[in-house]
Each structure stands twice: as C-alpha cells, then as structure tokens.
C-alpha positions as CSV (number, residue, x, y, z in Angstrom):
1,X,17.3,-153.2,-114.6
2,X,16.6,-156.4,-112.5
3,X,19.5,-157.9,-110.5
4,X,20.9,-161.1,-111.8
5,X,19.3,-164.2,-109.3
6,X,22.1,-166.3,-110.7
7,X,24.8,-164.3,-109.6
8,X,26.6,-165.5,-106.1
9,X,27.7,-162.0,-104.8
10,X,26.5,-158.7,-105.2
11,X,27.9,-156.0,-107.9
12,X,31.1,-153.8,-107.0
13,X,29.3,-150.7,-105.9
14,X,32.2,-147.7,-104.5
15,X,29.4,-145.9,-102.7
16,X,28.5,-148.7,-100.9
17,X,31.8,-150.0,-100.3
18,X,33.2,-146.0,-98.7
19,X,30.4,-146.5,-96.7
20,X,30.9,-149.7,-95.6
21,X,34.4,-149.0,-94.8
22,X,34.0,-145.6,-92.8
23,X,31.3,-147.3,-90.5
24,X,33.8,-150.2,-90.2
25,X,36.5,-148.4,-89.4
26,X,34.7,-146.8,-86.8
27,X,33.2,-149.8,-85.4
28,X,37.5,-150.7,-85.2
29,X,38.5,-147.5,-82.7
30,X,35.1,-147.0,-80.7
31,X,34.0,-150.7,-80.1
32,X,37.1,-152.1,-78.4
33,X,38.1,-148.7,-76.8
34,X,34.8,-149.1,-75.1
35,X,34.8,-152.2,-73.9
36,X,38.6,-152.0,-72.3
37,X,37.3,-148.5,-70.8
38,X,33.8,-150.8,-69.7
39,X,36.8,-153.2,-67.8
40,X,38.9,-150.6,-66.1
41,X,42.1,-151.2,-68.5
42,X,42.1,-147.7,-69.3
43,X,41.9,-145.5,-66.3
44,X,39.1,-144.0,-64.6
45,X,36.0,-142.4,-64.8
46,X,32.8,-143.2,-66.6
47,X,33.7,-146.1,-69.6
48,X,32.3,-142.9,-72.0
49,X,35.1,-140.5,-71.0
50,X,37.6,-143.1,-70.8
51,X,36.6,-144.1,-74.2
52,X,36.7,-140.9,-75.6
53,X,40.1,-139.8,-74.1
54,X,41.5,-143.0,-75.2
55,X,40.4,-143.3,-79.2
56,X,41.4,-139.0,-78.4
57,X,45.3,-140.3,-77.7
58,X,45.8,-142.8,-80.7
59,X,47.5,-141.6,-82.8
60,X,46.7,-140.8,-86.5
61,X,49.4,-143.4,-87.9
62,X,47.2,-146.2,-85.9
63,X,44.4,-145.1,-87.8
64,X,45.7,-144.5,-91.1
65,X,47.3,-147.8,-90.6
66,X,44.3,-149.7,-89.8
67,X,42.3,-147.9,-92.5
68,X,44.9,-149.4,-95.1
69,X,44.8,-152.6,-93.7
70,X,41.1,-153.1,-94.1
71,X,41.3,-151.6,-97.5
72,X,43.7,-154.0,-98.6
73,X,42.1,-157.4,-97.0
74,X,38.5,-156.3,-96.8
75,X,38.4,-154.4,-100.8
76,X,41.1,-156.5,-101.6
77,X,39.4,-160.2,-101.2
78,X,35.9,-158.8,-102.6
79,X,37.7,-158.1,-106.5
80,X,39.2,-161.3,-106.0
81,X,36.3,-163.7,-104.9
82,X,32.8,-163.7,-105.7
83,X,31.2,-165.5,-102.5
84,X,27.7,-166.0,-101.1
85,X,26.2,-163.4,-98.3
86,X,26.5,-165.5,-95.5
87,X,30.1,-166.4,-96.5
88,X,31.5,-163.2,-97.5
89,X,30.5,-161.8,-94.0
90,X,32.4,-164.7,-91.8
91,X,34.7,-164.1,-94.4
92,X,34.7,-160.3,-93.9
93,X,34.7,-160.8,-90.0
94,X,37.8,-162.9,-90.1
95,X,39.4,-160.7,-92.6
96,X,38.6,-157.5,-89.6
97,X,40.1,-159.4,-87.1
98,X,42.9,-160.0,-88.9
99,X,43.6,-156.8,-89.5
100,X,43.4,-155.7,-85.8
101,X,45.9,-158.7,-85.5
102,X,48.4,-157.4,-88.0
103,X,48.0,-153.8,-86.8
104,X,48.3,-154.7,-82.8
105,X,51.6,-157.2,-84.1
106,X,53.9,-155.1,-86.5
107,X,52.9,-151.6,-85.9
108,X,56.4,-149.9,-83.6
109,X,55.5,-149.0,-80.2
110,X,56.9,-145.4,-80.9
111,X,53.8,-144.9,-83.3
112,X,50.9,-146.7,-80.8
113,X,50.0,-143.6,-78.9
114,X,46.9,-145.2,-77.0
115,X,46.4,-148.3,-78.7
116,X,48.0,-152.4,-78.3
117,X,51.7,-151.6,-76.8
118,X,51.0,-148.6,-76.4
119,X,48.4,-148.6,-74.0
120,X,49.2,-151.1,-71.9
121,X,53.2,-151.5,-72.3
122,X,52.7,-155.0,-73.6
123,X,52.3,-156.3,-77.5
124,X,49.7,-158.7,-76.9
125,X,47.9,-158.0,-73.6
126,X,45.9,-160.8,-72.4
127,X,43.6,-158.4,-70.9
128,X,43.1,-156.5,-74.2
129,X,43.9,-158.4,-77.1
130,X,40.1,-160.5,-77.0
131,X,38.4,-156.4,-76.9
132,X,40.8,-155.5,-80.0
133,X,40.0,-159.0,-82.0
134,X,36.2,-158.7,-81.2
135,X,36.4,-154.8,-82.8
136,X,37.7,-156.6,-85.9
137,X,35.4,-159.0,-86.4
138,X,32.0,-156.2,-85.6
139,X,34.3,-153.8,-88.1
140,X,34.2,-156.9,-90.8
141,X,30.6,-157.9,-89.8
142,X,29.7,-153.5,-90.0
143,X,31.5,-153.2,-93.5
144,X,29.7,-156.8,-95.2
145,X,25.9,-155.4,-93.7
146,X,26.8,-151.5,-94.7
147,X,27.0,-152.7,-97.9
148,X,24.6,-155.2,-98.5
149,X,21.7,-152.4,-97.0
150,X,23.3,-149.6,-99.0
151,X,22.5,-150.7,-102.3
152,X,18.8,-151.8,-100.9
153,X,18.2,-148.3,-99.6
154,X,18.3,-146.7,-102.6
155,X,16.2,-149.1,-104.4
156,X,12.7,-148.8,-104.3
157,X,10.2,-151.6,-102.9
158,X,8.8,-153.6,-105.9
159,X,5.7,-155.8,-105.5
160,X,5.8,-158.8,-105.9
C-alpha cells in the first residue's frame, strides 16, 4: 500500500512513536547532564564521570515525571494536529523544551535529587537552566526524526 502524497503528516504509528520517545527521553537526562558536567557545574573529574554520577543521583520521580510530560505534550499535540515535517519538528522542539521548563518549575525540591533545584540549590539557575532548555529542544528534535526514520526503515527501497 502506497502512502497518501496528499496527506500533511505522517500516519499514527505506536512503534515508531515508543521509539521516538525512549530516544527522546534519553536525549532529556544525558544531553544537558553532559554539557553542565562539560562546564564544571557539577563537580569534578572528567565531564563523562560527572555525567554519569549526576543522571546516577536523579531521582526516579524526575524521570518518571519528565517521561509523562513529554507523553502528554509531545503524543498529546500529534492526535490533535496534523502538521507538515518541518513544522511538527519546531513544533516538537518547543513542545521538549517546554517540558524541561514545566518539570525544572513545579517539580518540589524534596523530589529533585540531582536535577534543577536540586542540583544547584536554585529553581532556575542562570548557569544551568540554557543546558536543561537545550536538552528539550534535541529531546523534541530526537523524538520528530525517531519517528519520521522509523517508519522508513522498515520499508523497503522502491525504484522509481
């Protein structure tokens, strides 16, 4: 069965979308824990270890918390709106950083083991906040190319 050229967005796949959210999520945790370990905000040593030991610390209700977040925003605009590629991904990177934002905002400091507040002491840390935001928007740029290659890996070249 031929894809639709008509249609402006691509078909509600669940395979594609886990996937797209696991690497996402990922991209959220590793990506800015590296770059504040890369700046020295989070101890010393190589920015690997400090990396490591830092994503090690947060704890789980950070990323259970963040995982429902994108779920909600990222799932939640795509069975709402049908948009072009090239939008749905700003879209999608906006939507990641948005998430970062709610999660480094409401979550209590009691429950930020190693993350926002609880990392540095402060809610929005000047010295943090732009690694954490930039994490959201590669998460949301991860999950919108995860799933537009996971349908086109499965799909055999045609010749045209």
């Amino acid at each position: 069965m031929r894809p639709r050229l008509d249609r402006p967005h691509r078909p509600f796949r669940p395979r594609c979308l886990v996937l797209g959210m696991l690497l996402a999520w990922i991209v959220a945790f590793y990506l800015p824990a590296f770059l504040i370990a890369a700046t020295g905000h989070a101890g010393s040593g190589s920015a690997l270890s400090a990396m490591w030991l830092m994503t090690d610390r947060v704890g789980l209700a950070v990323k259970l918390a963040l995982g429902v977040l994108f779920i909600i925003l990222l799932l939640g605009h795509r069975r709402a709106i049908a948009l072009p590629t090239p939008i749905r991904a700003a879209a999608d990177a906006l939507l990641g950083a948005l998430a970062m934002f709610l999660l480094l905002a409401f979550l209590p400091e009691s429950w930020s083991r190693g993350f926002g507040i609880g990392l540095t002491g402060t809610r929005f840390d000047p010295d943090t906040l732009p690694w954490y935001l930039l994490g959201g928007l590669a998460a949301g740029l991860v999950f919108t190319l995860a799933d537009a290659k996971c349908g086109e890996l499965r799909t055999p070249p045609t010749d045209t």
